[in-house]
N, C-alpha and C positions, 0 to 999 in steps of 0.2 A: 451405523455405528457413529456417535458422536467422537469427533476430533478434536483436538485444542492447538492450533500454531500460533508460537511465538513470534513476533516479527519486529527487529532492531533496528535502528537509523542514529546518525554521530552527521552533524555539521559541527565543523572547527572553524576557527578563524573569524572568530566575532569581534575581534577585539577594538576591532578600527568602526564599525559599522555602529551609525547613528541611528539605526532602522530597527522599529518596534518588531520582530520576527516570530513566528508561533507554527507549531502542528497544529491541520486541521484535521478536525477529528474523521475525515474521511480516505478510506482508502481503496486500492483497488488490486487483486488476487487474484492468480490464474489457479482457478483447481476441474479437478474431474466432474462434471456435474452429470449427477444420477439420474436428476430429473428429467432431462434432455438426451442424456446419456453419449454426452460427449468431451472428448477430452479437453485440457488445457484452454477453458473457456475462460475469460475475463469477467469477474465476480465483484464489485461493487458493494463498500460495504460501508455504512455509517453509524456513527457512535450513536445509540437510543434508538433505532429502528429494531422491529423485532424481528425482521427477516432481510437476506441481501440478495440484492438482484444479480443474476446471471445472463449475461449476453445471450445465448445463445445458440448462434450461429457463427459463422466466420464475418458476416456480416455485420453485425453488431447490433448495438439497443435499441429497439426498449428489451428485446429478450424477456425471459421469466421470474418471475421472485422463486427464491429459493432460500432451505434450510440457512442460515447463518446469522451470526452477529458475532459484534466485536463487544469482548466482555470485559477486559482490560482495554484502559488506556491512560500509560502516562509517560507525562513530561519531562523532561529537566532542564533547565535554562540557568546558566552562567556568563560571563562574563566572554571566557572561551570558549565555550562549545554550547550546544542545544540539541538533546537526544531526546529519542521516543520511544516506547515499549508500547506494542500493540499483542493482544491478545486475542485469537479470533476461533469461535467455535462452527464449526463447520457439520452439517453430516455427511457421511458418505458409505457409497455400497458396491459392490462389484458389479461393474459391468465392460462390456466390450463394446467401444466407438462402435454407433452405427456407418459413420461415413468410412472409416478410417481401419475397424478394423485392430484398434490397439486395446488392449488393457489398462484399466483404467487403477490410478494408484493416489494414496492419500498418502502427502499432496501430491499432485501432479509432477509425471517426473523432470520437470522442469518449472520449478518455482519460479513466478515472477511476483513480485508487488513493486505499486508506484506508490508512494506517501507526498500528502500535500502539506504547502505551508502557505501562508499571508503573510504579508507584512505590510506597514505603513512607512513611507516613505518620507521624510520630515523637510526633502529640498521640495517637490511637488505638490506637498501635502493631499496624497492621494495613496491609496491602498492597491496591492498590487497581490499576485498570487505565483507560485511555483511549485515544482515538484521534482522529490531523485526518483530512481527506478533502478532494478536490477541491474537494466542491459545498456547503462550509462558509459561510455568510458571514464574512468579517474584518473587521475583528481578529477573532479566536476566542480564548475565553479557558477554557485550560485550568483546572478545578478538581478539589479533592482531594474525594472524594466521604464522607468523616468528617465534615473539620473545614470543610471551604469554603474550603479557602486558598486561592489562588491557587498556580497551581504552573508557570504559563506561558503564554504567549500566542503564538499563529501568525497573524504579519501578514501572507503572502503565499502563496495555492496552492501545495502540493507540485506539483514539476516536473516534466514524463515530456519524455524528450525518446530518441529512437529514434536509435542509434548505430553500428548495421551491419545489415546483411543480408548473407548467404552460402547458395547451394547449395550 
């Protein structure tokens, strides 16, 4: 059954920061994976690939390519804030963890995603990268890893929110 989740991100607080800031178009998803048929795997996904790689195992990558991509993605950048809208098609099918033994659910019942960003840095003049994630404590305060500026802050979980299913 093909899936489609939503997935939202709000950095505030740009207002001081001299630093050129941006979403990369890559992200990373914890779902059920069929293929493996294991739960809450870590899923890899990049804008214009036509499939997305899943870990695996508990161990981690290179793991399998699998069903997915991201079919939306966009930006908004102001002055005060820089938000993301990811859209991410998935497929998925019922099964039970072979390790584990659980049911497997779309999405996973424990959403995660990490979302990345760049920026350039205008005191070192060098490019630098970051990233929020679900299981952050907030406020989370992005810094520029040169100078220490301050380049943002994430006051509230990115949001997955699961928007169709179709066979």
């Amino acid at each position: 059954m093909l899936r489609t989740a939503e997935i939202t991100a709000e950095l505030t607080g740009l207002e001081n920061t001299r630093h050129q800031l941006y979403w990369r178009s890559r992200l990373e998803f914890s779902l059920d994976c069929f293929i493996c048929e294991r739960t809450g795997r870590t899923t890899v996904f990049e804008r214009g690939a036509e499939q997305a790689r899943c870990s695996g195992s508990r161990s981690g990558f290179p793991g399998h390519h699998t069903a997915g991509r991201i079919a939306g993605f966009d930006t908004t950048s102001g002055r005060e804030r820089l938000a993301v809208r990811a859209l991410v098609d998935f497929w998925w099918a019922p099964f039970t963890d072979t390790r584990d033994d659980r049911k497997a659910s779309a999405p996973t019942s424990h959403p995660w995603v990490r979302l990345h960003l760049a920026y350039h840095c205008p005191e070192a003049n060098e490019s630098g990268t970051g990233s929020v994630q679900t299981n952050l404590v907030r406020p989370y305060h992005l810094t520029c890893k040169h100078c220490d500026a301050l380049l943002g802050v994430d006051r509230e979980t990115p949001a997955v929110r699961l928007l169709s299913g179709r066979s």
